[in-house]
C-alpha positions as CSV (number, residue, x, y, z in Angstrom):
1,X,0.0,0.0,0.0
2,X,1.1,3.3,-0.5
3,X,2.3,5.7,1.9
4,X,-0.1,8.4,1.9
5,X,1.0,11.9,0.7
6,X,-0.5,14.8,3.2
7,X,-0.3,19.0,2.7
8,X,0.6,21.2,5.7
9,X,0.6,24.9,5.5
10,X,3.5,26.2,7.5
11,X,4.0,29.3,9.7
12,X,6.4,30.6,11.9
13,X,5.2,30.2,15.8
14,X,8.4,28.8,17.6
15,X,6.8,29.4,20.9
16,X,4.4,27.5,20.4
17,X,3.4,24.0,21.3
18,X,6.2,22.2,18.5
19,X,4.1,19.0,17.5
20,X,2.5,18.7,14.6
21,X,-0.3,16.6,16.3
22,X,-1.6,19.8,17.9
23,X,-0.2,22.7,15.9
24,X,0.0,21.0,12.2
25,X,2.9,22.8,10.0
26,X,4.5,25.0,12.9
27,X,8.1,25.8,12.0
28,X,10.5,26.5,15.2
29,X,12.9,28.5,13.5
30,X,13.9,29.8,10.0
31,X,16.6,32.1,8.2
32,X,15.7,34.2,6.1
33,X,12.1,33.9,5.4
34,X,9.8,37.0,6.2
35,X,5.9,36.6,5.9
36,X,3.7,37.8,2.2
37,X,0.4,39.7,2.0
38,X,-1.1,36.1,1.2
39,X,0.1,34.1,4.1
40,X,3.2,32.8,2.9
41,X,7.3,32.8,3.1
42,X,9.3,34.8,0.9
43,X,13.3,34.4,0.7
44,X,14.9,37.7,1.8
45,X,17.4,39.1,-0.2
46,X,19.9,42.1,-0.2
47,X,23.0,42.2,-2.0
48,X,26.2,43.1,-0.3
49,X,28.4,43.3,-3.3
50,X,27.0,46.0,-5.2
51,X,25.8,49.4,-3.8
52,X,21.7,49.9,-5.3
53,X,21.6,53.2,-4.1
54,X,25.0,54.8,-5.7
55,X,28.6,54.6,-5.3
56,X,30.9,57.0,-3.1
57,X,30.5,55.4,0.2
58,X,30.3,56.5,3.7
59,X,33.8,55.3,5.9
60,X,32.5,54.9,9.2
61,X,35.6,54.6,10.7
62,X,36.3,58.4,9.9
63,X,32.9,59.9,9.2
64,X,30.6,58.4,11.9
65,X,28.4,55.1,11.9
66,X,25.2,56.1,11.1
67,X,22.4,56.8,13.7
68,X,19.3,57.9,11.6
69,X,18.2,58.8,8.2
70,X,15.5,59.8,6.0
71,X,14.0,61.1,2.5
72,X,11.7,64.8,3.2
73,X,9.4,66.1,1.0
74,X,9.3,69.9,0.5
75,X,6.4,71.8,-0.2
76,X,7.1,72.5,-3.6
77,X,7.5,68.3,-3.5
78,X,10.9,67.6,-4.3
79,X,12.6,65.5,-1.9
80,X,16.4,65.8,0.3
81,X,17.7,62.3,1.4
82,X,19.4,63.0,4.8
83,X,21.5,61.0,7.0
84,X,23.0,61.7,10.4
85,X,26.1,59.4,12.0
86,X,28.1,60.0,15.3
87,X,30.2,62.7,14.1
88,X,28.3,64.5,10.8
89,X,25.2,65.0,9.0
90,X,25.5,64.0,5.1
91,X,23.0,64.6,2.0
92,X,23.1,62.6,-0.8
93,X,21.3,64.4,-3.7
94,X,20.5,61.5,-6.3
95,X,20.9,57.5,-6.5
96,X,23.6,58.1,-8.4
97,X,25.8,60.5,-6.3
98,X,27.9,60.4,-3.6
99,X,27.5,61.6,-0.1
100,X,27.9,65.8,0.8
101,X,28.9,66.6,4.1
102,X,26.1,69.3,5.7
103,X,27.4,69.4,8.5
104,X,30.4,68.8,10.9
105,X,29.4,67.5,15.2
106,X,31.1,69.8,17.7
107,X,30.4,66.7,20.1
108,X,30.4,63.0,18.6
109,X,26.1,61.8,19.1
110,X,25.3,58.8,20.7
111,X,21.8,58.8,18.7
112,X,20.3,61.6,16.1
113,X,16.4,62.4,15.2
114,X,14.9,64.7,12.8
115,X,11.7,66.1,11.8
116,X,10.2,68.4,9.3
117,X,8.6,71.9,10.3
118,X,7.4,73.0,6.6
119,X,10.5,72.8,4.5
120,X,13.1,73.1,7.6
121,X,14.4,69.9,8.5
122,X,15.7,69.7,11.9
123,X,17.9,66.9,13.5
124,X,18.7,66.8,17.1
125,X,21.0,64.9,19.5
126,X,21.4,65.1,23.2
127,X,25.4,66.7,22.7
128,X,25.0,69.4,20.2
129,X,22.5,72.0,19.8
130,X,19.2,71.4,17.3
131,X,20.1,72.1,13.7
132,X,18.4,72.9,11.0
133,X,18.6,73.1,7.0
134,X,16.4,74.4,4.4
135,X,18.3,73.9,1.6
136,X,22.0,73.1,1.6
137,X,23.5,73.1,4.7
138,X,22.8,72.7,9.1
139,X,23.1,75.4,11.6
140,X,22.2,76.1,15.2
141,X,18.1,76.4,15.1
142,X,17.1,79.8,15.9
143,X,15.3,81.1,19.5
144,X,18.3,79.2,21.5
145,X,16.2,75.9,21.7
146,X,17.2,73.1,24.6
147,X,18.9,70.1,23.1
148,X,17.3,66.8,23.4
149,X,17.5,63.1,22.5
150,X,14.2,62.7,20.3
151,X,11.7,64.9,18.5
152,X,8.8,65.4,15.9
153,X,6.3,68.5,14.7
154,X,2.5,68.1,15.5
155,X,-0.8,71.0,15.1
156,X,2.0,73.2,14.1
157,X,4.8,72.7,16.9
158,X,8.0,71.7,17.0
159,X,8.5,69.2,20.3
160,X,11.8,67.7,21.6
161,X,11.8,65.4,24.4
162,X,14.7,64.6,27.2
163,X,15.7,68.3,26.8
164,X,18.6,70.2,28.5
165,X,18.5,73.7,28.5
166,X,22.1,74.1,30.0
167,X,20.9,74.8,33.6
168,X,18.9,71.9,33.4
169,X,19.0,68.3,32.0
170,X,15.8,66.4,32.2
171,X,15.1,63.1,31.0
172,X,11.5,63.6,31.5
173,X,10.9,66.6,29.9
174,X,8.9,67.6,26.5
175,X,9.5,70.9,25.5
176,X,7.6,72.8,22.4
177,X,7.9,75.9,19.8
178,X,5.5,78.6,19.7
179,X,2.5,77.6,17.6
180,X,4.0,78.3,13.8
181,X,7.0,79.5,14.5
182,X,10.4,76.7,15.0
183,X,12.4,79.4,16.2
184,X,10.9,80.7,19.6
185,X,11.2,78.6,22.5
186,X,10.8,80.9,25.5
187,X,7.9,79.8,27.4
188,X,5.4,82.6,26.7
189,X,1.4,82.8,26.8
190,X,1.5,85.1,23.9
191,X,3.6,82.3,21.8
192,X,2.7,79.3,23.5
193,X,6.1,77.6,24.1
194,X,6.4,75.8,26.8
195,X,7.4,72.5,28.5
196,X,6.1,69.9,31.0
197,X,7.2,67.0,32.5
198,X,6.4,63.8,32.5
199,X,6.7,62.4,36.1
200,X,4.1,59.9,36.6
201,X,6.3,57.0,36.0
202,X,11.0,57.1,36.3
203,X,12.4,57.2,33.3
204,X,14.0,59.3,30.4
205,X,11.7,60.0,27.3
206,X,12.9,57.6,24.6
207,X,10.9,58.6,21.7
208,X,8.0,60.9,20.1
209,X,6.0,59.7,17.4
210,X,2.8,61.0,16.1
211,X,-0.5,59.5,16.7
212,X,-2.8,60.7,14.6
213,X,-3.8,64.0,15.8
214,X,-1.7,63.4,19.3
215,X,2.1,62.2,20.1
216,X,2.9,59.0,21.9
217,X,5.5,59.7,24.4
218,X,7.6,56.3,24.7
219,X,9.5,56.0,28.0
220,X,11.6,52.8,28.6
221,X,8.5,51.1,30.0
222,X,5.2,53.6,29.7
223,X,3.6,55.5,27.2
224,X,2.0,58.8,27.6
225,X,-0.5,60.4,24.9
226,X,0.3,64.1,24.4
227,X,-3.1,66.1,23.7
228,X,-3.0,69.8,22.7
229,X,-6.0,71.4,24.6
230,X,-5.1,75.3,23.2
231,X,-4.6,77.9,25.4
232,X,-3.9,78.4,28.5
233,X,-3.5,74.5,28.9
234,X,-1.4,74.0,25.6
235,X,-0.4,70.7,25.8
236,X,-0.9,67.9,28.3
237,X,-0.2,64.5,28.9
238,X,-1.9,61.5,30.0
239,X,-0.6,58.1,30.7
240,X,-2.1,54.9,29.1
241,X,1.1,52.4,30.4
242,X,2.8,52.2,33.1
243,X,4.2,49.2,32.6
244,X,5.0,48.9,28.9
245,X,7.2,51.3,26.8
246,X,10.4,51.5,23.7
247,X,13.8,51.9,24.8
248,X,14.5,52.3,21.2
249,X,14.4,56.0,19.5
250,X,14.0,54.4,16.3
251,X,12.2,51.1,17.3
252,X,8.5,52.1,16.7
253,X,6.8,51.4,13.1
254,X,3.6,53.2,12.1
255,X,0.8,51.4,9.8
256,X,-2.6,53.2,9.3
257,X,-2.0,55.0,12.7
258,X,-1.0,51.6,15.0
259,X,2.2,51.6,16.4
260,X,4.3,48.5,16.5
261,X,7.1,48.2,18.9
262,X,9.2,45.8,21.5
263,X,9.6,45.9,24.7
264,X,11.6,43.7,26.8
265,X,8.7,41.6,27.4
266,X,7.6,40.9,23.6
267,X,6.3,43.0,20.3
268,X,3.5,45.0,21.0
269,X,0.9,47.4,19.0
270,X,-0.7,50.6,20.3
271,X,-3.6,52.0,18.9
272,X,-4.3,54.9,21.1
273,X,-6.6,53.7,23.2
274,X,-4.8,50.4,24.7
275,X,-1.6,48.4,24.2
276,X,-1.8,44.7,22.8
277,X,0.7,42.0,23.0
278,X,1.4,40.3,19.5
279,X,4.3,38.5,20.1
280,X,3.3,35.2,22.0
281,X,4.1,33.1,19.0
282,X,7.9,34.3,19.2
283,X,8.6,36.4,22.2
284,X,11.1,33.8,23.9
285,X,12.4,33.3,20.3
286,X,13.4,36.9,20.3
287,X,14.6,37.0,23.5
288,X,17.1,33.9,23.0
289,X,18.5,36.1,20.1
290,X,19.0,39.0,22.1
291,X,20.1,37.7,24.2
292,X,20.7,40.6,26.7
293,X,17.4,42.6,27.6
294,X,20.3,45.5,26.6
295,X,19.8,44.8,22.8
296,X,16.2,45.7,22.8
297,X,17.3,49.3,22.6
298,X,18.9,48.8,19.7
299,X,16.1,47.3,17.9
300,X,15.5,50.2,14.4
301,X,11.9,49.4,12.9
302,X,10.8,50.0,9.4
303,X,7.8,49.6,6.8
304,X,7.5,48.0,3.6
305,X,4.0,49.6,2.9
306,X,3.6,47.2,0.0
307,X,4.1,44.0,1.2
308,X,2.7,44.9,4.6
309,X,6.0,43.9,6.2
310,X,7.3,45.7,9.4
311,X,11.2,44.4,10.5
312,X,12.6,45.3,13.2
313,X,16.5,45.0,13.1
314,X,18.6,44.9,16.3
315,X,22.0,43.6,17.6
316,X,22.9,40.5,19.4
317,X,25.6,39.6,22.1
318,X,28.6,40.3,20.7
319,X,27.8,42.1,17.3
320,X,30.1,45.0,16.3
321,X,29.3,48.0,17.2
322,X,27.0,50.0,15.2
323,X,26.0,46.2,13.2
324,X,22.3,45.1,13.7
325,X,23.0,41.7,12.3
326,X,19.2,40.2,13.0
327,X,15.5,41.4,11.8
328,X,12.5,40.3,13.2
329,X,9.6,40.4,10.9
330,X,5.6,41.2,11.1
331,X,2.9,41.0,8.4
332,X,0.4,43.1,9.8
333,X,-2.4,41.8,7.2
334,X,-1.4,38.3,8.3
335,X,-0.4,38.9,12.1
336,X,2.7,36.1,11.1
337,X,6.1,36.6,11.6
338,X,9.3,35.5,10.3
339,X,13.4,36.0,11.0
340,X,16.3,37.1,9.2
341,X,19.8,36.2,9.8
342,X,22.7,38.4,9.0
343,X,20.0,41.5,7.9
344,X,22.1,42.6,5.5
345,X,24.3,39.5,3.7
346,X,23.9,38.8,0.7
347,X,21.0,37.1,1.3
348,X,22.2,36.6,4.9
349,X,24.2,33.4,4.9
350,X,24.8,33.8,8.7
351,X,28.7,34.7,8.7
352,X,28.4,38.1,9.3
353,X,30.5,39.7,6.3
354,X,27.8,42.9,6.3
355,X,25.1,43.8,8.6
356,X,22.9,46.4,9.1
357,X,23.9,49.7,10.4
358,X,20.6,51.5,10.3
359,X,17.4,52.2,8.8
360,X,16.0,54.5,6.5
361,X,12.4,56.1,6.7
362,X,11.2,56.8,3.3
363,X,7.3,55.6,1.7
364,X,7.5,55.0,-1.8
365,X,6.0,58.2,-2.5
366,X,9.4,60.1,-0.6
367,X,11.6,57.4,-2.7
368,X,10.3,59.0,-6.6
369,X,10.5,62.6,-5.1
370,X,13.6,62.4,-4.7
371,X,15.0,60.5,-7.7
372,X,12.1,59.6,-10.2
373,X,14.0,57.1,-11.8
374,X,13.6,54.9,-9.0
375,X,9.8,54.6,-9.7
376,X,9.5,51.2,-10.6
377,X,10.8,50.4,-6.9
378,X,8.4,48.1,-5.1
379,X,9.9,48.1,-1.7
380,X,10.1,51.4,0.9
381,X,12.9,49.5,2.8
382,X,16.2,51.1,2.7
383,X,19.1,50.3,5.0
384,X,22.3,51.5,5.6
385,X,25.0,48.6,6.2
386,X,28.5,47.7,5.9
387,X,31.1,44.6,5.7
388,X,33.0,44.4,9.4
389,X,36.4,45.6,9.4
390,X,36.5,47.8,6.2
391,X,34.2,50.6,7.6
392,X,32.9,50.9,4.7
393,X,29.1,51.7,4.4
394,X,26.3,51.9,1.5
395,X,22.7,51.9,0.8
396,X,20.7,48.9,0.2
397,X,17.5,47.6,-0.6
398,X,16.0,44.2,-0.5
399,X,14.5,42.0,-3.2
400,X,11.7,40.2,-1.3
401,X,10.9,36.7,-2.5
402,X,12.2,37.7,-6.0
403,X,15.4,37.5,-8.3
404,X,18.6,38.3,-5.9
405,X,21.9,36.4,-5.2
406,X,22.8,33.0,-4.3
407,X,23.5,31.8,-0.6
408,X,23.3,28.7,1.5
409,X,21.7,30.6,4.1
410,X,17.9,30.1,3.4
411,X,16.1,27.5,5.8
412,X,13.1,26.5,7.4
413,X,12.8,23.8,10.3
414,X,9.6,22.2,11.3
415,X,8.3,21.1,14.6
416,X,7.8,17.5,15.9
417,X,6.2,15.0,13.3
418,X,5.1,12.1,14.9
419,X,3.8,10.8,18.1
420,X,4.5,9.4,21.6
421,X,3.6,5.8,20.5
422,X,3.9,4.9,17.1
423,X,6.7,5.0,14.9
424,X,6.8,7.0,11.5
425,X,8.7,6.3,8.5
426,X,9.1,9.3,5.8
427,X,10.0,8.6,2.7
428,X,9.1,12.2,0.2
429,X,9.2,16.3,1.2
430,X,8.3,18.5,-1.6
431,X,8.4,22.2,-0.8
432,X,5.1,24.2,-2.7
433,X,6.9,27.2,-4.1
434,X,4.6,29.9,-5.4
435,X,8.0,31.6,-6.5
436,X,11.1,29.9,-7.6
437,X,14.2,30.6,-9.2
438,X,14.1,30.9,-13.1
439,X,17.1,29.9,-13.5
440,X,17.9,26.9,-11.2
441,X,16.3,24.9,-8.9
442,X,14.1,26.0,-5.6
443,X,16.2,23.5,-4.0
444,X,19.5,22.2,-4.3
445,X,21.4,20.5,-1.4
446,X,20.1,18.3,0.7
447,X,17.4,17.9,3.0
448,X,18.1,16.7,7.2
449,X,16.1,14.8,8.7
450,X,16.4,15.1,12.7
451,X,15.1,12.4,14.4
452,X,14.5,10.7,18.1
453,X,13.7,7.1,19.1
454,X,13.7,5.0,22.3
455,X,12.3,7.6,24.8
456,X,15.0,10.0,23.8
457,X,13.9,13.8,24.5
458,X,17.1,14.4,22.3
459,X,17.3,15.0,18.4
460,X,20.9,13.7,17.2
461,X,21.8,12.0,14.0
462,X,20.2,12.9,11.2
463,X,19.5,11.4,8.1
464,X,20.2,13.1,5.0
465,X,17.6,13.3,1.5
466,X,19.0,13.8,-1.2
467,X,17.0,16.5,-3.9
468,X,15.8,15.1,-7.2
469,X,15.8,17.7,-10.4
470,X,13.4,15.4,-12.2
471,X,10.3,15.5,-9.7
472,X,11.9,18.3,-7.2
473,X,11.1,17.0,-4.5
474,X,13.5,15.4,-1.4
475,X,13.5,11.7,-1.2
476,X,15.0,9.4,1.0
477,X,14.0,7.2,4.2
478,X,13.7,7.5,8.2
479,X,11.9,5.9,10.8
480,X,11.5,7.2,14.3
481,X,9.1,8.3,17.0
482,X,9.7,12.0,16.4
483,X,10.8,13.3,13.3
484,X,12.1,17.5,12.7
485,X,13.0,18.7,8.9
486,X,15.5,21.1,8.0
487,X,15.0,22.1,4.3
488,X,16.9,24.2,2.3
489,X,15.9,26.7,-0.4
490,X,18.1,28.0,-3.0
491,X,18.4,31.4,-3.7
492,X,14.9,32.3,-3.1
493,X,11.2,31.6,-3.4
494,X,8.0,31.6,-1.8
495,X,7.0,28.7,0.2
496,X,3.4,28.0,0.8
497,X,3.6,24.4,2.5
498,X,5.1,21.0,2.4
499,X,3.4,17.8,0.6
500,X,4.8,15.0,3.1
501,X,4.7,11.3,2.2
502,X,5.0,9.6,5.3
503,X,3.3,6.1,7.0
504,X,2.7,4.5,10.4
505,X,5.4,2.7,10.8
506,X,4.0,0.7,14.1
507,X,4.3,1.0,17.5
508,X,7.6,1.5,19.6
């Protein structure tokens, strides 16, 4: 009789309970694979031999590793791309230039943030007064503005948070412009500057992101909605967390006015109203990556608006400094996730040659106004990375799930196939790719097949299928209690499931 030949969907939930008996296709770990729009796994790609955004690199060893960027629309709706590291603030004018210097630090910047106030854009840093540019280069803001570590513009203010004026250096303090005008900060009735702080819970302010009509004031672990009541209250806070925040400046992603961030305890989404854990499925997973609750402040978030993709990248115990060499990613049409190794490899192959020094915050919309020849571009994401040692550092972007370069380093792992009491013997895998490689196969090495026996709680050996070109599917032979795949893709593709032929092989 023949063994039957059964379809699982799979998913990404390595928190979850592992066997296949209760959780049917569960994977408990991947590399490289990042959740679709339709519910399955596309490869992850990015090149690391050949800059996509232009030539003319930045040296981070002599100009700064790079804290923050960003493409700005101006009114007249041309773009600027900007980028701020440790030591300067650089423009790059096309994808095809190189890098201008705008700007020189007096004091090196342990993190950078900007905003826009019509077409000023401003970039502040907790050493080194506010700057602002409107068309070439940065200079010291006008109205003798506090510095601070984070800031945006909302209902036609300028706000900085963790602010100090020189006399005073407060963690907890938002301070704001007078209505219209980025260049008066004396408190005044008249202008409506002013500050207030935020003492409800300990803790510097960590970030300021708009809300809709509101800012969300992330401390480490609370979250405060700012509200702008008009005079005489001007604006005032209210707390909504007390026990969940972002450490990270850059570590919250907006989609449709929902926040999604991490905290130490898991990822989370705020909608104004309440915060909501998403994370269960992978939470210890991320944790085990982190490995120190340290790294969670590291964590830089960005939006690919067409694939509905949010990835957090962050560093891990041990990584270089400035190198986020891991990225955690969430559909938020499909609430799945998914993990990439070496963020920035070419298409991550896990040995660290070049990682990911930062982020970039640009829709698809900011990417054409500021070079229109980049309009056929179907991904927002942009990061800044580098290969260790040659402090060398360019622009990328990421092929999701389509053509990009070859690696070994694209796998998925299921959970436990089998069962406490019988034995199974599996003979066939064949991956269902959606999306394969036109010019080779899906897969090409082989296929491991981790297994257990004899009231072992250990996988060991493993038993190795070998992939046919003719029917493209993994063939061999095992027979065990418990059975965990490890199967490889080639260069990339978009897995939906696996067709497994497998029998009941008896009892133990």
């Amino acid at each position: 009789m023949a063994s039957p030949t059964q379809y699982f969907p799979v998913y990404f939930a390595p928190d979850k309970d592992p066997s296949w008996t209760v959780n049917p296709g569960v994977l408990i770990d991947l590399t490289n694979f990042v959740p679709s729009k339709r519910n399955t796994l596309k490869t992850w790609q990015a090149d690391h031999t050949t800059a996509v955004y232009g030539s003319a690199p930045i040296d981070d060893l002599t100009d700064g590793t790079l804290l923050a960027g960003a493409i700005f629309k101006s009114s007249a709706s041309s773009a600027r791309f900007i980028l701020g590291t440790t030591k300067q603030i650089f423009e790059k004018a096309s994808a095809s230039s190189g890098y201008t210097s705008r700007k020189t630090l007096s004091a090196d910047a342990p993190d950078m943030c900007f905003t826009t106030f019509g077409n000023d854009i401003i970039a502040v840093s907790k050493t080194n007064n506010p700057q602002v540019s409107t068309s070439t280069t940065f200079s010291d803001l006008g109205g003798t503005p506090p510095k601070a570590f984070c800031c945006t513009t909302q209902k036609n203010f300028v706000i900085l948070g963790d602010t100090n004026d020189g006399v005073n250096d407060l963690g907890d303090q938002v301070w704001w412009s007078g209505i219209g005008n980025d260049a008066t900060w004396t408190p005044s009735a008249s202008t409506q500057a002013g500050n207030l702080r935020l003492r409800d819970t300990p803790g510097a302010i960590k970030g300021l992101v708009n809300l809709r009509d509101a800012v969300a004031v992330y401390k480490q672990d609370s979250i405060y909605i700012l509200d702008y009541q008009g005079s005489p209250l001007l604006w005032t806070a209210r707390l909504v967390s007390d026990r969940v925040g972002c450490a990270s400046p850059n570590g919250v992603a907006v989609v449709n006015g929902i926040h999604y961030f991490m905290h130490r305890t898991g990822v989370y989404r705020f909608d104004g109203a309440s915060v909501q854990p998403i994370g269960d499925s992978v939470n210890r997973y991320l944790f085990d990556k982190m490995v120190t609750q340290a790294n969670y402040q590291t964590a830089q978030a960005i939006y690919d608006e067409y694939e509905g993709l949010v990835v957090w990248f962050f560093k891990t115990n041990g990584s270089a400094a400035g190198n986020r060499n891991y990225g955690l990613a969430y559909n938020v049409q499909t609430n799945s996730f998914g993990f990439i190794n070496g963020a920035w490899t070419s298409p991550g192959d896990g040995t660290g040659l070049g990682t990911c020094y930062g982020v970039i915050k640009a829709t698809l919309g900011d990417i054409y106004a500021w070079d229109s020849t980049l309009g056929a571009n179907l991904s927002n994401i942009i990061t800044f990375g580098g290969v260790s040692g040659t402090g060398v550092g360019e622009l990328r972007s990421p092929a999701i799930g389509t053509a990009g370069y070859p690696s070994g380093g694209l796998t998925v792992t299921t959970g436990d196939i089998g069962d406490e009491i019988n034995k199974t013997q599996l003979t066939m895998v064949k991956p269902h790719h959606l999306a394969a490689h036109a010019g080779g196969d899906a897969n090409s090495s082989g296929m491991y097949a981790y297994y257990k026996n004899s009231g072992s709680e250990t996988y060991s050996p493993s038993v190795v299928f070998d992939w046919s070109t003719t029917t493209r599917r993994f063939q061999g032979d095992v027979n065990a209690r418990y059975l965990r795949l490890l199967v490889p893709t080639y260069r990339y593709g978009e897995l939906a499931g696996l067709h497994i032929t497998a029998r009941n092989a008896g009892s133990e």
